[in-house]
C-alpha positions as CSV (number, residue, x, y, z in Angstrom):
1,X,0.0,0.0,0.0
2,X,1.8,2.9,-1.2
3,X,2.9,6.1,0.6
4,X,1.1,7.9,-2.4
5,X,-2.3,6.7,-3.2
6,X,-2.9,5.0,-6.6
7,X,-6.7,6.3,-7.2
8,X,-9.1,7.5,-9.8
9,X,-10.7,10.8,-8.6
10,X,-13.4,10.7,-10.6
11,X,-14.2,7.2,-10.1
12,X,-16.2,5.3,-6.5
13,X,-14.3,3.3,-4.0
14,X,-16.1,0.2,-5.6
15,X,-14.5,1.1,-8.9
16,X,-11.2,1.8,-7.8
17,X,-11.0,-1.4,-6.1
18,X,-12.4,-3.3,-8.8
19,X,-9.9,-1.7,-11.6
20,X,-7.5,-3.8,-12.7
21,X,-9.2,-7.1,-11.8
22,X,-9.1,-10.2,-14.7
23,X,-11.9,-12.0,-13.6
24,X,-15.2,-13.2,-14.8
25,X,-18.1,-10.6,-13.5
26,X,-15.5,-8.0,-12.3
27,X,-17.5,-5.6,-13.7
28,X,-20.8,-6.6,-11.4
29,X,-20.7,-3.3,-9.7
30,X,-23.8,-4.3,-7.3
31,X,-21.8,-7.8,-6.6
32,X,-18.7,-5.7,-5.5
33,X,-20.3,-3.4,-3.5
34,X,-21.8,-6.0,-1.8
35,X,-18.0,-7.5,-1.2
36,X,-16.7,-4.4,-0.3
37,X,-19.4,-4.0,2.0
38,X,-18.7,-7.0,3.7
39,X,-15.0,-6.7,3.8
40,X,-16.1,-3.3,5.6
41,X,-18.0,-4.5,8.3
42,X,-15.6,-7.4,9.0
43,X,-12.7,-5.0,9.8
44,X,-14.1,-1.7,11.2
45,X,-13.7,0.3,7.8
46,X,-15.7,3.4,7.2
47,X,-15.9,4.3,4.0
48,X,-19.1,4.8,1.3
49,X,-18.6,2.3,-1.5
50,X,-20.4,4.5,-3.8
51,X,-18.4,7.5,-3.1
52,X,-16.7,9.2,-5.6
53,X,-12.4,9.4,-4.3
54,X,-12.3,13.4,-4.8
55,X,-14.9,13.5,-2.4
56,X,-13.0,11.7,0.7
57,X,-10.8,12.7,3.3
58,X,-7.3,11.2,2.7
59,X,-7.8,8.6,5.6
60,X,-10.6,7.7,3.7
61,X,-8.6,7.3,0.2
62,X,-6.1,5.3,2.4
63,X,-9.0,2.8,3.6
64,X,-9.6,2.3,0.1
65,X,-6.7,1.4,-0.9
66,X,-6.0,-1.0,2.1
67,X,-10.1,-2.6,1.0
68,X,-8.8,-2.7,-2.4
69,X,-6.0,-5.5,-1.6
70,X,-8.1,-7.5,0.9
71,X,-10.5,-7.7,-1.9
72,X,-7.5,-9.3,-4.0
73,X,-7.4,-11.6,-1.0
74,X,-4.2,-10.5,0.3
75,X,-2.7,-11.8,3.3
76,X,0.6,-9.8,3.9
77,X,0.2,-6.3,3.7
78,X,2.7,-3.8,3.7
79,X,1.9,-0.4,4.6
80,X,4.3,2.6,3.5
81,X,4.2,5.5,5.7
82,X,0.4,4.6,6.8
83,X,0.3,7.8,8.9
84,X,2.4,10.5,7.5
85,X,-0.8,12.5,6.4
86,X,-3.2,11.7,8.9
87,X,-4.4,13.2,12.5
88,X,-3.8,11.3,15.7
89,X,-7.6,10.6,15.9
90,X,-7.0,8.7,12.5
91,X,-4.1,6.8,13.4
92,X,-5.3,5.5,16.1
93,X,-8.4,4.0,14.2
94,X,-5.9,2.5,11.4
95,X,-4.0,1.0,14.3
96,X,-7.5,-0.5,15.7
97,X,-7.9,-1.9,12.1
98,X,-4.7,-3.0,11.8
99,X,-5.6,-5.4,15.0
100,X,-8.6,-6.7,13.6
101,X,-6.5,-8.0,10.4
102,X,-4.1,-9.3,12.9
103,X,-6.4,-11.2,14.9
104,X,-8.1,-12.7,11.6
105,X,-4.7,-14.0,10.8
106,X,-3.2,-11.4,8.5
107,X,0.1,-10.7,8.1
108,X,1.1,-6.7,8.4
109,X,4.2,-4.9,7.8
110,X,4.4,-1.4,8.6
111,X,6.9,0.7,7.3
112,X,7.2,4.4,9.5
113,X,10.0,6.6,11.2
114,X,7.8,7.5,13.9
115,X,9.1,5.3,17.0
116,X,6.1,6.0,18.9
117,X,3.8,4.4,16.3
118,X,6.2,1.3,16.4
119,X,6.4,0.2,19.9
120,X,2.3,1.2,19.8
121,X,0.9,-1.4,16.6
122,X,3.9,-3.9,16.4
123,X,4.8,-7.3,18.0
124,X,8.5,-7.2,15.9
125,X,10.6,-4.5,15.0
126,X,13.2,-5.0,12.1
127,X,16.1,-2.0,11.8
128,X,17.8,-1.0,8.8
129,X,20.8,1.0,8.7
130,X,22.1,2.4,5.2
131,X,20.2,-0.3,3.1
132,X,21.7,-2.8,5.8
133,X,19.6,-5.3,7.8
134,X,21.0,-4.2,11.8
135,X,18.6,-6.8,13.6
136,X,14.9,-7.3,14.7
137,X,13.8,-6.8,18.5
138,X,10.4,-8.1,20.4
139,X,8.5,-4.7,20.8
140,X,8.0,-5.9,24.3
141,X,11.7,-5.3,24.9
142,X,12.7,-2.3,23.1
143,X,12.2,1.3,24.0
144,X,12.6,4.3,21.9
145,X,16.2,4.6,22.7
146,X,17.1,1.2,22.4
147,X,16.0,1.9,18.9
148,X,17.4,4.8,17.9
149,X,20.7,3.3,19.2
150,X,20.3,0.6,16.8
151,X,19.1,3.0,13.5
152,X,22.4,5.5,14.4
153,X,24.9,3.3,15.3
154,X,25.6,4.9,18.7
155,X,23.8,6.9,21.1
156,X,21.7,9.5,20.8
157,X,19.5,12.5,22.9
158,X,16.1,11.9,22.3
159,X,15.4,15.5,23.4
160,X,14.6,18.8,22.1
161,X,15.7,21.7,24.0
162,X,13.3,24.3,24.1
163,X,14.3,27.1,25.9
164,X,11.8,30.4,26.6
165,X,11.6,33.0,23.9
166,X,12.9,36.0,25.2
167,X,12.8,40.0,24.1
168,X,9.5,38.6,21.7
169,X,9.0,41.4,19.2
170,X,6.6,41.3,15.8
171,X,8.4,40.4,13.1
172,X,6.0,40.0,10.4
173,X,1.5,40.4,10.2
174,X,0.2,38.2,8.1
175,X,-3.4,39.7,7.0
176,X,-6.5,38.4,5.2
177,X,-3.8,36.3,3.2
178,X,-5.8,34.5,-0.1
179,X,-4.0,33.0,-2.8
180,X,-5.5,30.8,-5.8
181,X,-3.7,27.9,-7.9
182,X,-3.1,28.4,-11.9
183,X,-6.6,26.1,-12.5
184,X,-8.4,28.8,-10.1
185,X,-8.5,26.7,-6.9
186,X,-8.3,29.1,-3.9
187,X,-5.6,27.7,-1.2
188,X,-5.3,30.3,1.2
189,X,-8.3,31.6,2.8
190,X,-8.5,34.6,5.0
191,X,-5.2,34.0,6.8
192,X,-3.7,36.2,9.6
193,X,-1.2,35.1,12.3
194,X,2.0,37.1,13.4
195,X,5.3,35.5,13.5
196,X,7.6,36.7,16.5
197,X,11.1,37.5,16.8
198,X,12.9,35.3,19.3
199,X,10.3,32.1,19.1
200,X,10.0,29.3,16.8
201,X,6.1,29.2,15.1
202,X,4.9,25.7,14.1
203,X,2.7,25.5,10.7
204,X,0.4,21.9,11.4
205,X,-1.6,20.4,9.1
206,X,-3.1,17.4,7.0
207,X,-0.9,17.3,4.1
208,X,-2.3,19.6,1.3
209,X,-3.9,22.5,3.3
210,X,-1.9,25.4,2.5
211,X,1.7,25.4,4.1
212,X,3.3,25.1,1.3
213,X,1.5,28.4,-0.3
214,X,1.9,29.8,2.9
215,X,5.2,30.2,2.9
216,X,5.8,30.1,-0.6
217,X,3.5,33.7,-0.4
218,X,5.8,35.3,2.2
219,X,8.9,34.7,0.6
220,X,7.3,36.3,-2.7
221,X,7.7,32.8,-4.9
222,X,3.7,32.5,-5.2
223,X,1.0,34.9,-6.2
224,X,-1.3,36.1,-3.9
225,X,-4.9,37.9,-4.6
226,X,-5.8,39.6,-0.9
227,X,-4.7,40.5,1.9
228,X,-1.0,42.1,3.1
229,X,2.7,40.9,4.8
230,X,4.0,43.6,6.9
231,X,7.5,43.3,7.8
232,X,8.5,44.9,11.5
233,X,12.0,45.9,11.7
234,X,14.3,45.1,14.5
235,X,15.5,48.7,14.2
236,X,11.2,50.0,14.9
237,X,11.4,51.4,11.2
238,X,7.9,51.5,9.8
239,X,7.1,48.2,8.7
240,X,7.3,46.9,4.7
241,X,4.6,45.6,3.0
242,X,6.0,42.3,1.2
243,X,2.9,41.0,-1.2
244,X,3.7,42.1,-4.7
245,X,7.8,41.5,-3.9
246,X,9.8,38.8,-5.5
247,X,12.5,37.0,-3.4
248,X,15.3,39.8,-5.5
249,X,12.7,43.1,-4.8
250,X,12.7,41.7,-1.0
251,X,16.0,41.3,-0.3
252,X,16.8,44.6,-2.2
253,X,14.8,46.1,0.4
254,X,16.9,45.6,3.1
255,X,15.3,42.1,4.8
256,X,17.2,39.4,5.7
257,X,14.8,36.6,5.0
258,X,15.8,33.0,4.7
259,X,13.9,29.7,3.2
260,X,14.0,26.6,2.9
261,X,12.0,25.0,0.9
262,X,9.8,21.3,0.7
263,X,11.4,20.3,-2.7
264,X,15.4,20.7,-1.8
265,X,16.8,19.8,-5.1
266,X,14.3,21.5,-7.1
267,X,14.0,24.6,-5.5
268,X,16.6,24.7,-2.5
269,X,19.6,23.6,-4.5
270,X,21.0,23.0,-7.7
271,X,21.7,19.0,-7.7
272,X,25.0,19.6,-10.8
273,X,26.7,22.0,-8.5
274,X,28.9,21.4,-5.1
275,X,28.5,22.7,-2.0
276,X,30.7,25.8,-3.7
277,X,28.4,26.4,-6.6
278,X,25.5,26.5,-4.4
279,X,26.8,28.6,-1.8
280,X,27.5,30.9,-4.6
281,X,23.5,31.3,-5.4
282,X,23.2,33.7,-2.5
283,X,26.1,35.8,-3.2
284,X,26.9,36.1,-7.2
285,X,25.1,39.3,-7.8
286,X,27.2,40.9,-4.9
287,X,30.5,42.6,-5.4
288,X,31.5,45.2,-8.1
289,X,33.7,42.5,-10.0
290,X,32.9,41.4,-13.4
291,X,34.2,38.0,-12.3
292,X,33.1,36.0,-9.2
293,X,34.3,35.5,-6.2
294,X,34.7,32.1,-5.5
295,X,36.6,32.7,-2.5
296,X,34.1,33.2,-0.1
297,X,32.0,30.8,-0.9
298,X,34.3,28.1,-0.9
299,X,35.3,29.5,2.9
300,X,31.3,29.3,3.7
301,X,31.0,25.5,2.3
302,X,34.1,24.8,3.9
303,X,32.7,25.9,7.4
304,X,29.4,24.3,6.3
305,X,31.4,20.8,5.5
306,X,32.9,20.9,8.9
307,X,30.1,22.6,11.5
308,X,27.5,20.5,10.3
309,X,29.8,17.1,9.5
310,X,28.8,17.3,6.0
311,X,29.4,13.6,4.4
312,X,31.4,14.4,0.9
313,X,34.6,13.1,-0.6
314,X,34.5,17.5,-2.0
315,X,32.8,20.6,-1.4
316,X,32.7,20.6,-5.2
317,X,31.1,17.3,-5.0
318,X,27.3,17.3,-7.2
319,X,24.8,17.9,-4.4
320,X,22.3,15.4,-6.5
321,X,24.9,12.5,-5.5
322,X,24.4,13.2,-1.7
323,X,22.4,11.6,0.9
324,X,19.2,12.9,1.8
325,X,20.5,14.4,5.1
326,X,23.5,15.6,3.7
327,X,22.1,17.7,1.0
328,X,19.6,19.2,3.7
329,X,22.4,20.2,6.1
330,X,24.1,21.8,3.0
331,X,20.5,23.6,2.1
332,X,20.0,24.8,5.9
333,X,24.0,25.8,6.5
334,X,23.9,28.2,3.7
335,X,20.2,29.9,4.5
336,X,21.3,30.1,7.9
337,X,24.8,31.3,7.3
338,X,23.0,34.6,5.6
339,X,21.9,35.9,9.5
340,X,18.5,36.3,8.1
341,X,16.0,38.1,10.6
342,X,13.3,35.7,9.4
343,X,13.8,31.6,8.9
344,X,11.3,29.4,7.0
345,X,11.6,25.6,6.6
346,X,9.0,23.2,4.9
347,X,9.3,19.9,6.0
348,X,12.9,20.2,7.4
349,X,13.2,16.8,8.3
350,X,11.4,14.4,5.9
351,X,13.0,11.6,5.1
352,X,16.4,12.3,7.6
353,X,17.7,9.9,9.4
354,X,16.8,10.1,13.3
355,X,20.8,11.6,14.1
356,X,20.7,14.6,11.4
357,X,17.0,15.2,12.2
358,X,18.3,16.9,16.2
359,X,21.1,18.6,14.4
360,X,18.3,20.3,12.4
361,X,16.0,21.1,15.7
362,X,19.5,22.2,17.2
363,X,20.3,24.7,14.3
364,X,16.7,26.2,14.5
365,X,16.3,26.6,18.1
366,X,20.2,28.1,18.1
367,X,18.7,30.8,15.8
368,X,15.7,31.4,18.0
369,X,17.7,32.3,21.0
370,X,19.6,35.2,18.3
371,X,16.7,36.4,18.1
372,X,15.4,35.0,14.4
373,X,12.1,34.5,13.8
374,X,11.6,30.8,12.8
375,X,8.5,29.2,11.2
376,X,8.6,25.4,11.1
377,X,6.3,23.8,9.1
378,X,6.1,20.0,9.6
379,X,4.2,16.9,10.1
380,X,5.4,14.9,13.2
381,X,3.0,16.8,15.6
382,X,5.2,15.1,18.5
383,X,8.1,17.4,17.3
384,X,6.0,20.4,16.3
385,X,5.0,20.2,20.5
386,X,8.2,19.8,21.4
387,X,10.2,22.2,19.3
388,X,7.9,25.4,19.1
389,X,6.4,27.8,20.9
390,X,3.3,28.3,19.1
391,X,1.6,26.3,16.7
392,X,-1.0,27.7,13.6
393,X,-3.0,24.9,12.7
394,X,-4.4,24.8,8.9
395,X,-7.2,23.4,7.7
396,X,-8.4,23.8,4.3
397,X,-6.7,26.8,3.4
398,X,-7.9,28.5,6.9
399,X,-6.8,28.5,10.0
400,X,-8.7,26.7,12.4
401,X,-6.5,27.8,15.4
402,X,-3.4,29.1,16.8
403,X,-2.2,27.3,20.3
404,X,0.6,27.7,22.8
405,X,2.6,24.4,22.3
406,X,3.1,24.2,26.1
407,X,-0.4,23.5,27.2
408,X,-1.9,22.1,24.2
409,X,-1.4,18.1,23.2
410,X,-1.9,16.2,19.9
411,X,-5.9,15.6,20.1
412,X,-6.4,19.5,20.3
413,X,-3.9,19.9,17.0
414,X,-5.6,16.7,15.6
415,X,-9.0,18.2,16.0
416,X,-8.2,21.8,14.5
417,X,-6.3,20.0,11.6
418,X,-9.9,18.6,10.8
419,X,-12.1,21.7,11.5
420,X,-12.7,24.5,10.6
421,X,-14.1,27.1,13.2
422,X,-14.0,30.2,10.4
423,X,-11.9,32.6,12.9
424,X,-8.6,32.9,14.0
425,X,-7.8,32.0,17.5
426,X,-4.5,33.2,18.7
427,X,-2.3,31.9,21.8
């Protein structure tokens, strides 16, 4: 069951399930409902069989897809990332079904980073190591640590250090932000939150709700069709508006403003060039020099390579050839390294392994206490409570809330990621 669902939009769950199928009668739609039906009530699935997919929730897509290989009569099942878009609420009702098909004798195989979810579902945990098998441990036995100490190789802190934001002052006002898609699809609606100086503000969300607009529309890289970004000095100048800037008219301006994006090779870096090459992205147009400087980039990749234990035989190595982690630390060394006053990151740690993943919290909670502004947009809502101070919950577009990430817990996020109460509520 992929991470990324194989579905027709336009077509029901029946017909999704049934596509594909070389069988006499497949196309007996009353007949497979029926099935379906039955497969549902066996299990504890919730889904419409006559449903169309663009009209479900994604943990409703994923229950069709799991239905769609027990109607094939599957008995292993392996699950890729079963929970990486859905709310806690959600899990745990997967993780109920998953039972069921345990106790009826099938055989499940989940595939996930989140250690919490392991030692929760599982009887057996197998590790793997750089495409090398480690071991397998009874869940019984094994603890979060014991884990991680097996995935990295050597211990590790399993803690995020979150210290108090201190000398808070407005950075930037989001306002009445709107923004539409090229086919005319509207994925901001009506957004306004302020991001702080001196804190680091969580973005939470089902996958697909906005963040990546969001950001994308502060840091002038996406169009937007209402509303206003105000910019608020440290110095107490008046503040800038932003909407209508490009990334070039922005920093022109006079504001340090930093990004890092989802897509890291496609946006973030260009995968041909070393670490020199890209360093020199952010600093070719300066100088007075016909020719560039190469100098000071190489010393900023160098200090990159080292600081951040960078994993290449060069610093003129192709970033493309990297691992995922390395090319991230590269990506997050040199927006850092540019002592922006504002620091965005989408999805910082998606698909790093467990050891570079608390060098990134590290980093960002290092440029807190300097007084950055940080916005962290992610999905492991454990981390999001953990690492920020506040957190601005989307939901379709909207925001459903803002909450203080010190007295709130996952079922309040979970909730607001699923609802939304047309207002913004601000911690």
């Amino acid at each position: 069951i992929h991470q990324h669902f194989k579905l027709v939009d336009v077509f029901t769950a029946t017909e999704n399930i049934i596509l594909g199928l070389d069988e006499p009668g497949r196309m007996n739609i009353p007949e497979a409902t029926r099935k379906v039906k039955e497969i549902c009530d066996k299990y504890g699935f919730d889904i419409d069989p006559n449903q169309k997919i663009y009209d479900m929730s994604v943990s409703q897509k994923q229950t069709v897809e799991i239905v769609k290989v027990l109607y094939r009569g599957a008995d292993i099942l392996i699950l890729d990332e079963p929970t990486a878009v859905l709310t806690p609420q959600e899990t745990d009702k997967l993780f109920q079904i998953m039972r069921n098909m345990k106790a009826d004798g099938k055989s499940l195989i989940i595939i996930t980073h989140k250690l919490h979810e392991v030692l929760d579902v599982s009887d057996r945990v197998a590790v793997l190591r750089k495409g090398e098998y480690i071991g397998d441990v009874l869940t019984k036995d094994a603890d979060q640590q014991s884990l991680t100490d097996m995935m990295v190789g050597h211990a590790v802190a399993l803690n995020i250090d979150r210290p108090e934001p201190v000398n808070v002052q407005k950075r930037l006002e989001i306002t009445g932000l709107t923004a539409y898609d090229e086919l005319g699809v509207k994925r901001l609606d009506d957004v306004s939150f302020t991001i702080n100086a001196g804190e680091v503000l969580g973005i939470a969300g089902i996958a697909g709700s906005g963040q990546r607009e969001l950001l994308e529309s502060i840091a002038g890289l996406y169009p937007v069709a209402e509303g206003s970004v105000k910019y608020y000095a440290p110095d107490g100048s008046a503040p800038k508006e932003l909407v209508g800037l490009d990334p070039m008219d922005i920093r022109k301006s006079g504001i340090a403003m930093s990004f890092v994006p989802e897509d890291r090779l496609g946006m973030g870096l260009v995968g041909s060039m070393g670490m020199t090459g890209n360093m020199m992205l952010r600093s070719w147009r300066k100088g007075a020099s016909i020719f560039l400087n190469r100098k000071d980039p190489e010393a900023l990749a160098n200090r990159i390579w080292n600081e951040l234990g960078v994993v290449t035989p060069s610093t003129n190595f192709p970033v493309r050839r990297m691992s995922g982690g390395n090319v991230q630390k590269v990506l997050v060394g040199r927006e850092i390294a540019q002592s922006p006053a504002v620091l965005m990151t989408a999805y910082a740690v998606r698909g790093l392994d467990i050891n570079t993943s608390y060098t990134i919290y590290n980093l960002l909670t290092e440029q807190k206490m300097k007084g950055v502004a940080v916005v962290y947009v992610g999905e492991d809502l454990d981390v999001l409570l953990e690492l920020c101070d506040r957190i601005v919950v989307l939901c379709g577009g909207q925001v459903s809330g803002v909450v203080d990430a010190r007295t709130t817990d996952k079922r309040q996020i979970g909730s607001l990621m699923t609802l939304v109460r047309g207002g913004n509520v601000d911690a």
